[in-house]
KOLPAMAR-431702 format. One line per field, with one value per residue (C-alpha): x negated, z negated, y negated. Coordinates in steps of 0.001 Angstrom, whole numbers, always signed. Last residue first. Layout:
residues N
px <- X_...
pz <- Z_...
py <- Y_...
//
This chain:
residues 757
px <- -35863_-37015_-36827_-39500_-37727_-37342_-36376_-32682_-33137_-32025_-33280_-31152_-28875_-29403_-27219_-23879_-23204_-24640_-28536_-28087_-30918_-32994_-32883_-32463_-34330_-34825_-34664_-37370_-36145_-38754_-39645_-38355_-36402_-34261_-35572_-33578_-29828_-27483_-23836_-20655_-18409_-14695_-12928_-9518_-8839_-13043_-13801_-17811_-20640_-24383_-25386_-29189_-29618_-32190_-31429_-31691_-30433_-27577_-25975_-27994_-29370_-31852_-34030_-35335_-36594_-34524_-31659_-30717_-29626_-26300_-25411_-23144_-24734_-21632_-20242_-23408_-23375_-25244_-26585_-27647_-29461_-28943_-29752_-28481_-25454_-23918_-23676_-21670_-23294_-20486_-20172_-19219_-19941_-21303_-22644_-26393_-27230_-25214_-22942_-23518_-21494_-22668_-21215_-18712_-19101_-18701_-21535_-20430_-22492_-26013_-27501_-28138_-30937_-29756_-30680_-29468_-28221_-24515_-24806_-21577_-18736_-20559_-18140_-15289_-15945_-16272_-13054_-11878_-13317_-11840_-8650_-8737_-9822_-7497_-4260_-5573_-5626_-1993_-679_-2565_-945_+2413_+2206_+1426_+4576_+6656_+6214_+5717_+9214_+10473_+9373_+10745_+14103_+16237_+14566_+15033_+18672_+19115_+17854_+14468_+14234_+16669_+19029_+16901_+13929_+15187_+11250_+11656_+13767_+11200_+7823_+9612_+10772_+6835_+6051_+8368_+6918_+3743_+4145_+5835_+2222_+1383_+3234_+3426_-328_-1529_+571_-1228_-845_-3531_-3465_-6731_-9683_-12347_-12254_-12821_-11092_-7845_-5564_-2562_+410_+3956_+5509_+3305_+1370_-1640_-5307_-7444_-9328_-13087_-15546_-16352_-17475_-20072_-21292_-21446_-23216_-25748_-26546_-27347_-29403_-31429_-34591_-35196_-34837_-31065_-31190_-31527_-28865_-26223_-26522_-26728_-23622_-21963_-22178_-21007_-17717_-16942_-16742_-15442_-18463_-19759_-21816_-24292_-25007_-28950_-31342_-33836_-32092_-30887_-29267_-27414_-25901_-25163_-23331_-21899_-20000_-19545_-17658_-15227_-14191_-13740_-11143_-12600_-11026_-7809_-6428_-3325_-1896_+993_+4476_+6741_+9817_+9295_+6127_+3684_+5232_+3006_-348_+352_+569_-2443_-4284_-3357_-4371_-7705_-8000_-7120_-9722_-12497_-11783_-11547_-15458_-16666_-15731_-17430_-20333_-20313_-20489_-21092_-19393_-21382_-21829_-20034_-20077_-17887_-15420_-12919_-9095_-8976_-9602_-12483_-12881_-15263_-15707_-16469_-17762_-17233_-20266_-19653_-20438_-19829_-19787_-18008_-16129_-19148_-17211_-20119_-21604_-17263_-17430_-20758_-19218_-16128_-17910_-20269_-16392_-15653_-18542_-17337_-14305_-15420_-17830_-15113_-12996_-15771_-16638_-12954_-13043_-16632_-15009_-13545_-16719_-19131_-21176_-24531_-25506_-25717_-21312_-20854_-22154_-20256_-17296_-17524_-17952_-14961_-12960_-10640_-6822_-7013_-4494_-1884_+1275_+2949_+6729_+6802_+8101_+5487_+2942_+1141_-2299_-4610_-7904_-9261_-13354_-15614_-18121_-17383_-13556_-11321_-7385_-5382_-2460_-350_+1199_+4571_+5053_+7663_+5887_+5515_+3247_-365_-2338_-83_+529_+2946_+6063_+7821_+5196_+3112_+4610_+8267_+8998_+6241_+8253_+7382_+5910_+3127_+1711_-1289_-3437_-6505_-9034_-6277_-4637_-1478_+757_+1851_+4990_+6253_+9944_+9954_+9789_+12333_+14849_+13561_+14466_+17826_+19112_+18763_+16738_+16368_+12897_+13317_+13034_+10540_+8607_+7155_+3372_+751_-544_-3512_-4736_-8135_-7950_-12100_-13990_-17025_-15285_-12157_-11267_-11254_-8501_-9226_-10749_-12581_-10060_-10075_-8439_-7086_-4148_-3170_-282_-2414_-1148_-2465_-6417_-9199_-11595_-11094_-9360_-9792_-6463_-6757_-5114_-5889_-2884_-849_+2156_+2610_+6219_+7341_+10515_+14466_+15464_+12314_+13935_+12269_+11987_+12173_+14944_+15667_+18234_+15572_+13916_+17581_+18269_+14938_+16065_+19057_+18118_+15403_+12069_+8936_+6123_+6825_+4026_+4706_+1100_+494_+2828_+1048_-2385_-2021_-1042_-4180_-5676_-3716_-4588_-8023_-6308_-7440_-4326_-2138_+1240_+3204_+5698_+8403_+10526_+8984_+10132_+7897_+7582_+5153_+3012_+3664_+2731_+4685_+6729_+6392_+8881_+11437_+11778_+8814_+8733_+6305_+4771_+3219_+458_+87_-2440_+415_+3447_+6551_+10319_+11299_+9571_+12086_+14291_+11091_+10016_+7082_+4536_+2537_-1600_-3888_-6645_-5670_-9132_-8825_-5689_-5015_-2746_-2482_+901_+1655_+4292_+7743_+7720_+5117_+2515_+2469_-198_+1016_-1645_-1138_+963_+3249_+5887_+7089_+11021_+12024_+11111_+12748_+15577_+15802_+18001_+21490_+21620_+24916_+27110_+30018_+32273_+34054_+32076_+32862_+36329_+36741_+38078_+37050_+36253_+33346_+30312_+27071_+24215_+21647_+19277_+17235_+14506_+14728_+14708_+13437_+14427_+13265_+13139_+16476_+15472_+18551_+20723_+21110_+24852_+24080_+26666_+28073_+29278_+31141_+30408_+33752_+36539_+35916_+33813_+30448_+28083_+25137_+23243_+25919_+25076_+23737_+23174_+21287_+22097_+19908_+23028_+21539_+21894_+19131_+18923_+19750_+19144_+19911_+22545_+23458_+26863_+28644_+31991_+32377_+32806_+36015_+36468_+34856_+37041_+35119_+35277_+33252_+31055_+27906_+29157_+32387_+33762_+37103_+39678_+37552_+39870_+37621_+37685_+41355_+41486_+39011_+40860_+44354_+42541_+40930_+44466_+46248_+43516_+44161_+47523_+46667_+45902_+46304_+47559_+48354_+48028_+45027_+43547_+43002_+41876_+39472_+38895_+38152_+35410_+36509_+36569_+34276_+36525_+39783_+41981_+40518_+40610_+44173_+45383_+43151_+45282_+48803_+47790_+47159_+50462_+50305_+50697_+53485_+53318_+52053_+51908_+50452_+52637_+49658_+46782_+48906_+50867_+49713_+51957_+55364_+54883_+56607_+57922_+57232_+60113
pz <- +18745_+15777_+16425_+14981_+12024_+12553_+8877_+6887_+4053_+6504_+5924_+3366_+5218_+4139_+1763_+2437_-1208_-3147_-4534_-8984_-9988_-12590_-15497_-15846_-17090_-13969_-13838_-12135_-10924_-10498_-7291_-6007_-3215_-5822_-9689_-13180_-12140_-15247_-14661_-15181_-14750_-14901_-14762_-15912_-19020_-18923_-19810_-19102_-20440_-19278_-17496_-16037_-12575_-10245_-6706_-2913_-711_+1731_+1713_+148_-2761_-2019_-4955_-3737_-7589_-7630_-5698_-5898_-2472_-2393_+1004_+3353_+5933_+7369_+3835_+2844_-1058_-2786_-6319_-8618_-11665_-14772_-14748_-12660_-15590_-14236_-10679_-12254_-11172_-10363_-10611_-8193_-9426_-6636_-9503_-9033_-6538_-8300_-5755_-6404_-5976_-6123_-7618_-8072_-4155_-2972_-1634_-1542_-1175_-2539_-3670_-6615_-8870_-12796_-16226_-19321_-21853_-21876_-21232_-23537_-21173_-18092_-17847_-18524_-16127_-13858_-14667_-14074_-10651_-10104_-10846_-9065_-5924_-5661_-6542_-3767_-1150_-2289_-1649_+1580_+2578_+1515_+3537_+6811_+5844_+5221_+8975_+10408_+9164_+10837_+14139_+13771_+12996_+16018_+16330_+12767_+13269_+16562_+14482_+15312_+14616_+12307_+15209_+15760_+18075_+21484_+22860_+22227_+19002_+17355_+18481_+17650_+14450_+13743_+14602_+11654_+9387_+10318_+9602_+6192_+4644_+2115_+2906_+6665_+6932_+10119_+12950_+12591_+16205_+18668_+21947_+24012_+21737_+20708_+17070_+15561_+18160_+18346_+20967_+21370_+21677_+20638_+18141_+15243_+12231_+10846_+11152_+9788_+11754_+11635_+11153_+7388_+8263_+10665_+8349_+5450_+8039_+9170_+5527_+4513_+6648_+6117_+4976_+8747_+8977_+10311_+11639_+15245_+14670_+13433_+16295_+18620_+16879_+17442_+21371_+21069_+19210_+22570_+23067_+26720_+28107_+27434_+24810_+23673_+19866_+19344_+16126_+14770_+11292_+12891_+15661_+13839_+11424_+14376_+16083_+13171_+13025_+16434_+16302_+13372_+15638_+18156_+16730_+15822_+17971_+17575_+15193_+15889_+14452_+16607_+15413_+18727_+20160_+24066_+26555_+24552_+22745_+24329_+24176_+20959_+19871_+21499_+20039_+16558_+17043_+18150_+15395_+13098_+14299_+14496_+10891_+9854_+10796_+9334_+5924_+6390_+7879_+4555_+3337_-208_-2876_-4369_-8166_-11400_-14394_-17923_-17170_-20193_-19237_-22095_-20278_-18590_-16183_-12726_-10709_-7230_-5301_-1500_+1104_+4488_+7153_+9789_+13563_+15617_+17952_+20572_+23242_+24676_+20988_+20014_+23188_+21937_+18495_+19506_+21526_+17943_+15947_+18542_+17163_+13621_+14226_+15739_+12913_+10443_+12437_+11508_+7688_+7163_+5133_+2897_+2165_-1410_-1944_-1299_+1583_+1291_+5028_+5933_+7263_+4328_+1896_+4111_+3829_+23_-688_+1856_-259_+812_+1035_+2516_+5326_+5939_+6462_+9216_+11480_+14027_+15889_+18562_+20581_+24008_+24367_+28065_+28616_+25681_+25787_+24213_+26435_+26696_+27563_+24668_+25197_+22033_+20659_+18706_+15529_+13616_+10251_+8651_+5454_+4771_+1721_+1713_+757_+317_+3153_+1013_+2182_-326_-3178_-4214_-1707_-2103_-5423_-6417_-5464_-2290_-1582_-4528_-7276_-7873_-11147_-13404_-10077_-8653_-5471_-3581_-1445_+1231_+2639_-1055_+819_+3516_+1109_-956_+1844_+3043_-101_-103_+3272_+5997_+7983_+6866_+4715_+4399_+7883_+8670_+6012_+8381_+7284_+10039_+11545_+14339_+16649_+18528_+22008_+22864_+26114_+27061_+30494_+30969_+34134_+32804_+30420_+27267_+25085_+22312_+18953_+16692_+13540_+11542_+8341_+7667_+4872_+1801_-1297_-5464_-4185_-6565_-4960_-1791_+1322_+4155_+4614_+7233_+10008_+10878_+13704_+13106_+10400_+14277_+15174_+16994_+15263_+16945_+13967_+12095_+8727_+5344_+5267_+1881_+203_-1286_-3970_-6547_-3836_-3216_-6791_-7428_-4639_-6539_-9834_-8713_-8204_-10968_-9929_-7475_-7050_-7764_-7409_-11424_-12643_-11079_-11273_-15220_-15129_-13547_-16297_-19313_-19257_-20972_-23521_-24489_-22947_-26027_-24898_-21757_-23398_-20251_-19782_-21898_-20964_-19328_-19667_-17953_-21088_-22548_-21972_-18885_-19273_-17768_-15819_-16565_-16741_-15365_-15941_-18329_-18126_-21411_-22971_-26621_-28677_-30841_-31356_-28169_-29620_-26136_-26859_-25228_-28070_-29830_-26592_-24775_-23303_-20585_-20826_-17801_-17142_-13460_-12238_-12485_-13659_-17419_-17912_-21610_-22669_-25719_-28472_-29988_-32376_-34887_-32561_-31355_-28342_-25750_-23145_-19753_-16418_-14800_-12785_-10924_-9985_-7171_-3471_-3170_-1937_+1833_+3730_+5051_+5323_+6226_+4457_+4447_+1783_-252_+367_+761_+348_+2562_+1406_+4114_+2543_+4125_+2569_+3552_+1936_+22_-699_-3707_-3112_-5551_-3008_+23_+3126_+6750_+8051_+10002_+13586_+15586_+12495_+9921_+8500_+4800_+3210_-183_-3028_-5808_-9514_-11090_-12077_-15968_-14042_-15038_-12256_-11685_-8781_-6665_-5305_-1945_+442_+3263_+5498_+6498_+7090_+3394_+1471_+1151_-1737_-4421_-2552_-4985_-4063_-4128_-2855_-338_+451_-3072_-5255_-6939_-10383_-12089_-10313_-10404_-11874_-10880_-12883_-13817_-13669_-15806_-14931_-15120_-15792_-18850_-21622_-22675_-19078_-19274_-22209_-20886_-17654_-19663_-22025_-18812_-17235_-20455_-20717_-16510_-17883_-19379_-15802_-13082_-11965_-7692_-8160_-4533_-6985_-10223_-8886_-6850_-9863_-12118_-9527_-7806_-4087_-1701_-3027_-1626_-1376_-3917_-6276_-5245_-6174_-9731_-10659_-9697_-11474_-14233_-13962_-12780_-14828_-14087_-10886_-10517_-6157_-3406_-161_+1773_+401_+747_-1901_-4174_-4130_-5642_-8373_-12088_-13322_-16753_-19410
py <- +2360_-355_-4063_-5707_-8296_-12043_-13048_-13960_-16113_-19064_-22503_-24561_-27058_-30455_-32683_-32959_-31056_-34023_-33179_-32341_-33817_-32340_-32185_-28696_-25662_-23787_-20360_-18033_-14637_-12141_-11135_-7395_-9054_-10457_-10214_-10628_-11489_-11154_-9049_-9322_-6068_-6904_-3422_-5618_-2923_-1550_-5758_-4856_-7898_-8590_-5901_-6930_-6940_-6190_-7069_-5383_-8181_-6905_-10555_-13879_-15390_-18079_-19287_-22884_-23762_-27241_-27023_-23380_-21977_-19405_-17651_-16819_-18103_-19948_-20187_-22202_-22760_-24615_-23921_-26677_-26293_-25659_-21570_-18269_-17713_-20457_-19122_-16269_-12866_-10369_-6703_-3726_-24_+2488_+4503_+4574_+1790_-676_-3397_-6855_-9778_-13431_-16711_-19189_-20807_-16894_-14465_-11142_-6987_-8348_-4802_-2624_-1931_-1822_-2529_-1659_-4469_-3269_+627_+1349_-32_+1393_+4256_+2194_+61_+2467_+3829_+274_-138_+3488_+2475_-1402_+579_+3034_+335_-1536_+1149_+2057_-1518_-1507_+1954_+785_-2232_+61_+2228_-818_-2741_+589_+877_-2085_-1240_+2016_+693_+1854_+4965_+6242_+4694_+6984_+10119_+11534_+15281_+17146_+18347_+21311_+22323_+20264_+20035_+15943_+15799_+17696_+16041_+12745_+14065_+15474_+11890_+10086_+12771_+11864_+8279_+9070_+10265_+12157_+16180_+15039_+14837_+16334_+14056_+10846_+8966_+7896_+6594_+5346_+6474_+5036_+6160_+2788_+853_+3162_+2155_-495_+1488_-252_+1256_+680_+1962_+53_-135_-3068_-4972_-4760_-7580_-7104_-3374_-4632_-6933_-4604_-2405_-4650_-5565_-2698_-1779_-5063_-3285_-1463_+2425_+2351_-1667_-358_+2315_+188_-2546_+764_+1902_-1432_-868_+1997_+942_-637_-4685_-6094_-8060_-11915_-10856_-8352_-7790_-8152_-7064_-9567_-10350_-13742_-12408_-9498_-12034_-13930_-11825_-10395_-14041_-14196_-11065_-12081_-15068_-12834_-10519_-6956_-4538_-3067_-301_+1344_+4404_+5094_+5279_+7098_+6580_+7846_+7242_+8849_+11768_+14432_+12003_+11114_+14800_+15701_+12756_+13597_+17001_+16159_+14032_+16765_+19464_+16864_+15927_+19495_+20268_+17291_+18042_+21830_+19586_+17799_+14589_+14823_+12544_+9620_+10390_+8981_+11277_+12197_+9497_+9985_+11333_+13506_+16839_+15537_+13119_+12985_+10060_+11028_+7988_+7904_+6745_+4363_+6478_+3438_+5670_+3676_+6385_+7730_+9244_+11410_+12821_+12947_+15753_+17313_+17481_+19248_+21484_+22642_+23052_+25716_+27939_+26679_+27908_+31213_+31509_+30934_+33496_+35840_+35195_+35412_+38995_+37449_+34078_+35317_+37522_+34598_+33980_+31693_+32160_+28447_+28697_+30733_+27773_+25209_+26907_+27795_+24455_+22944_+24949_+27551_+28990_+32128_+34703_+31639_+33216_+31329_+30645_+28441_+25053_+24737_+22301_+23037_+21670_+21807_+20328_+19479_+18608_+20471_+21018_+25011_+23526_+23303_+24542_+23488_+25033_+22744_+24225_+23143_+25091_+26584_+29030_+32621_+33234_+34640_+31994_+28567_+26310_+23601_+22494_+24791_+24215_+21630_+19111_+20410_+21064_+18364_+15785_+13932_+10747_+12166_+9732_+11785_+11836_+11876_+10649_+8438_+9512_+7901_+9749_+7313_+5450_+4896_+3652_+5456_+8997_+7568_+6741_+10395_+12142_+10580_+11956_+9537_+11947_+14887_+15606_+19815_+20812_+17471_+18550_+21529_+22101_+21628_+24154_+23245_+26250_+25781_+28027_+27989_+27865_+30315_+30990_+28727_+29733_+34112_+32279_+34390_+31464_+32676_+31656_+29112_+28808_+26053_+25417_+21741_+20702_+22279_+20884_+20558_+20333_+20457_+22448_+20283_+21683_+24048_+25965_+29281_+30007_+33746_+34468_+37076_+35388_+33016_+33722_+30938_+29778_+30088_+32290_+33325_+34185_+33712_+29289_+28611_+26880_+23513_+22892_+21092_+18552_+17634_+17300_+15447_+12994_+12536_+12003_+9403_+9981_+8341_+6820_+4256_+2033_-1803_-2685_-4025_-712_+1931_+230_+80_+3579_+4539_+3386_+4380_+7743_+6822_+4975_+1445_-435_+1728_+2275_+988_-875_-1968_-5155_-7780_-11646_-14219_-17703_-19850_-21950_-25254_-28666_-30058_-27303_-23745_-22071_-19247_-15585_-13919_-9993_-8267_-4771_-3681_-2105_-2930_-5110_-6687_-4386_-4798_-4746_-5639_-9056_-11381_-12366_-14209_-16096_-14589_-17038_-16456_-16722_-17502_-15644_-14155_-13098_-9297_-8327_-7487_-10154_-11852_-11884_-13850_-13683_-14169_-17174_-16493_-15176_-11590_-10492_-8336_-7232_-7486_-6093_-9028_-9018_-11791_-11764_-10529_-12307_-16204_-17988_-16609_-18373_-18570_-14822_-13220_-11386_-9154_-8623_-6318_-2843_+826_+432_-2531_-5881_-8123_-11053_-12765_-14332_-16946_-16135_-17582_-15056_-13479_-10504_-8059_-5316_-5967_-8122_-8452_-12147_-12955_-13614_-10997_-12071_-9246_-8149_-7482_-5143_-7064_-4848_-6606_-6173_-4165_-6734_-8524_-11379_-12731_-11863_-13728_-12853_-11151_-7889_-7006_-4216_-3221_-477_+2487_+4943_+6783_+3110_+364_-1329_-3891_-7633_-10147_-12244_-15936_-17223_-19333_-18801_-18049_-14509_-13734_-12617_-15485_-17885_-20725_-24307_-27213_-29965_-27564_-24121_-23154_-19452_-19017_-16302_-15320_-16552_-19614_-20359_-20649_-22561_-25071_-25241_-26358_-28357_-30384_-30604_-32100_-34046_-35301_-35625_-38870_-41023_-38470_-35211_-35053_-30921_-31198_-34230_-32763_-29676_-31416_-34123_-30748_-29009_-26561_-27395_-25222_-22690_-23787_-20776_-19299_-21867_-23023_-19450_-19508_-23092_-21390_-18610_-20763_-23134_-26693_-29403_-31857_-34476_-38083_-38391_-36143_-35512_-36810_-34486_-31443_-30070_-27215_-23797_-23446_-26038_-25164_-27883_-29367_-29843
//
């Protein structure tokens, strides 16, 4: 008869003893996780020579009734988690804290919950991503462990957006992303019941062989690819957007109320702040009016009023619409659709400045001098009834004597406005911001979804009008909050190695970019303004585009290039975009409004959340362009053959890209579609040189191109080139000798031009 051990002996008290029991077996696992395999065990019980098969039947019977979980050589409880562990990172919860769930689970006990505990240099985290981490019991009620990151494994798993294909063993995916051609395999229990030709979104699942294809498994069917809806929907899913809210931040959206009493709000239902939006708009979070300045010192001045909509009273901090709200960052707009930060209950509707209903606002009253220039703001928390909602149309049509009906009873504040508007322009004349007015494209659908026209959208002086009014509220509010937690929209000046570079693009096209002195966007508008009237235009301003930084959000205050200004922060657009939320907190936590302004874990991770915010905006930018690159496709799909002007907008080793004149579209000519011979390409000049019949092809060259093929699901245009510079395009038939890439530098396309004043 065996006996039954009390607990496992130590290492020096171990000799031949009897089997231990289960429990027994599952204590000494726990106790000793870093030792599980079966010699551990085998050893720390002192079993050896034929009860070691006694031992191995024992652990095979247990795993075989769940109490352990077999990995490699070792044995784990299946119900506890190791030392050591892999997670997958599920979330952040309403206090801001991370959490994390093992990555392969197999117990019968409920999944534990891990709360991440960050080292001062631990890289930030996002959901999906996998860690190694290193775990301690603690047996809370809100979480069983606490962890702390050994390293970083990898982010979440791939996905992939393409085109299901069925084979006789499962399928293929083939992506729909421009430039990624290569195929994934889908096994036969990793279809998701997918039909050939479908829509889907596909999620990596294993390597590839030496031979085979990178796996992937089905995880969403997206419909028909060929469906006009469907392309917008493609960018949803390939960027990761977030399309569709939770249950509980719908609830919240759901139980919110309007705003009907005044309580501790400015009453402002008598001023005439009107919305100035396009035709098309779903929100209005900015209302403006001007008044004539009453202050006998500020003869011929103006008081310009800014009302922004109050999401901060129905966004609380850490409550789940704001989680989801940080996490999209951005409203983002496709021409059939919007993917809002907020649900519609609140940006269509209660945080929206609809004609003639009361809604929370906070407005800054600004003090203009007759020159323009503020000299005195004052923000509050108040209470508004906006008398119209227009368009910028019907604006600019009043504003040139065309008034309508609907404009007619506002015809006089709109003059005041646009009276104050004139300063506004004088004082921007005397700052000079860079002034790049690169063009829009409208693409219009109809009902169906089906691109019915391309144009370039106007720029009006209705357009222009608002802008001034906005960034002269964004500066008054970074100017009030400066000093104290703030987001600021920075954007710095072009780095110098990007300067050289237009530097010598402007150099070599006859024009001159100073150096050796501190760089101001005026100095880039006299570079644009030289080249206005000239041929290379177009070039000048590509270049001068290429060498900007990008803006982002921040803590820390390091100006706005672009708009020359010394602090800037967005404070007009809380309905799209969390940064203004974040800043109409600041403004209410610093004049004591409520106790929904900044909370201490807002302030303690703003960092952080410019960090998500700023990637949110690129991720948004990007799923804009691909949508109306493939509406554009689209558009084109049945004008293969036709011809088009357009201009040399990239040079690249495979080829060059052209933008067309008419719809804005982008398209590439493949170097081997130019001919047999050689091409060489000069990064420095960014340009293309054939070997044998000297055709240069180079930036901001006007082109004629022929449309050779459109893919409308990846908006792939490729295009033929037919003349350059307005000279045909002579190909040459080969045979010739292909010169080694050392070989001499081609002499520059670009030619002195006469300056122009």
């Amino acid at each position: 008869m065996r006996r039954a051990l009390a607990a496992p002996p130590d290492r020096a008290s171990c000799r031949p003893m009897t089997l231990p029991t289960k429990s027994q077996v599952l204590q000494w696992i726990a106790d000793n996780p870093a030792k599980t395999s079966k010699r551990d065990i085998a050893k720390a019980f002192g079993i050896k020579g034929g009860e070691r098969i006694d031992l191995k039947r024992l652990l095979r019977e247990m795993e075989d009734e769940g109490h352990l979980s077999k990995r490699k050589k070792s044995f784990d409880d299946p119900n506890r988690l190791p030392p050591v562990s892999v997670l997958t990172v599920t979330g952040v919860d309403a206090d801001g804290d991370l959490y994390l769930a093992p990555h392969d689970w197999r117990g019968d006990a409920p999944e534990p919950r891990v709360l991440y505990v960050p080292a001062e240099r631990d890289p930030a985290l996002a959901a999906g991503d996998r860690v190694l981490a290193r775990l301690t019991e603690i047996g809370g009620e809100d979480h069983s462990h606490e962890g702390r990151l050994i390293r970083r494994l990898a982010t979440g798993p791939k996905r992939l957006l393409g085109i299901y294909r069925s084979g006789g063993e499962g399928g293929r995916l083939i992506p729909v992303g421009k430039g990624d051609d290569r195929e994934w395999r889908i096994p036969a229990g990793a279809t998701g019941g997918a039909r050939d030709g479908e829509l889907v979104e596909a999620e990596q699942s294993g390597p590839k062989g030496r031979m085979g294809l990178p796996q992937a498994k089905v995880v969403t069917r997206l419909g028909d690819p060929g469906a006009a809806r469907s392309v917008s929907l493609i960018a949803i899913h390939e960027h990761g957007l977030r399309d569709d809210f939770p249950d509980d931040v719908i609830e919240e959206a759901a139980a919110a109320e309007p705003v009907t009493e005044l309580g501790m709000r400015t009453d402002l239902r008598d001023l005439p702040l009107i919305t100035i939006d396009p035709s098309d708009a779903r929100d209005h979070d900015d209302a403006v009016c001007a008044l004539p300045d009453d202050d006998p010192k500020n003869a011929g001045g103006h008081v310009l009023w800014v009302a922004i909509a109050d999401v901060a009273h129905y966004v609380r901090p850490g409550s789940a619409l704001d989680r989801e709200a940080r996490e999209r960052g951005n409203s983002t707009y496709f021409p059939d659709r919007v993917v809002p930060m907020l649900p519609d209950a609140l940006s269509g509707d209660l945080c929206s400045l609809h004609e003639g209903v009361d809604r929370p606002c906070i407005a800054v009253r600004m003090q203009l001098a007759p020159d323009g220039e503020k000299i005195g703001h004052r923000f509050v928390r108040g209470l508004m009834r906006s008398p119209a909602s227009l368009h910028y149309e019907e604006v600019q049509a009043a504003i040139y004597g065309e008034v309508s009906d609907r404009v007619a009873p506002h015809l006089d504040g709109l003059c005041v406005l646009w009276s104050a508007y004139g300063t506004l322009r004088q004082a921007r004349a005397r700052r000079e911001p860079l002034d790049l007015d690169l063009p829009e494209r409208r693409i219009v659908l109809d009902a169906d979804g089906t691109v019915t026209s391309v144009a370039f959208k106007d720029r009006l002086d209705a357009h222009r009008l608002i802008e001034e009014a906005m960034i002269l509220a964004n500066v008054a509010a970074a100017e009030t909050l400066e000093g104290g937690p703030l987001l600021f929209r920075v954007h710095e000046e072009p780095p110098e190695d990007k300067l050289d570079s237009l530097r010598e693009t402007a150099e070599a096209s006859g024009f001159k970019l100073g150096k050796g002195q501190v760089l101001r966007p005026a100095q880039l508008n006299r570079l644009l303004r030289d080249a206005a009237d000239t041929e290379l235009s177009e070039l000048i301003s590509m270049a001068t585009l290429r060498s900007m930084q990008q803006a982002y959000y921040a803590p820390r205050n390091f100006g706005h290039f672009g708009l020359a200004l010394r602090a800037y922060a967005h404070f007009t657009s809380p309905i799209r975009r969390y940064a203004d939320l974040i800043v109409h907190r600041a403004l209410i936590a610093k004049h004591g409004w409520g106790d929904d302004g900044l909370s201490a874990w807002d302030i303690e991770h703003l960092e952080r959340t410019g960090e998500v915010i700023s990637a949110a905006e690129r991720r948004s930018m990007m799923a804009e362009r691909d949508t109306n690159d493939r509406y554009l496709a689209a558009f084109l799909a049945d004008k293969v053959g036709a011809e088009f002007q357009g201009r040399v907008t990239g040079v690249q080793g495979f080829g060059a890209f052209v933008q067309l004149a008419e719809t804005g579209a982008d398209g590439l000519i493949p170097v081997r579609s130019l001919g047999a011979e050689y091409f060489r390409y000069d990064r420095d000049e960014q340009t293309l040189t054939g070997s044998e019949s000297g055709l240069v092809i180079g930036m901001g060259q006007p082109v004629t191109v022929r449309l050779a093929e459109v893919v409308p699901v990846t908006g792939g245009l490729t295009l033929e080139l037919l003349s350059v510079d307005g000279a045909a395009v002579k190909r040459a038939k080969g045979g010739g000798r292909k010169p080694s890439r050392g070989r001499g530098k081609p002499k520059s396309r670009l030619r002195k031009v006469k300056r122009r004043r």
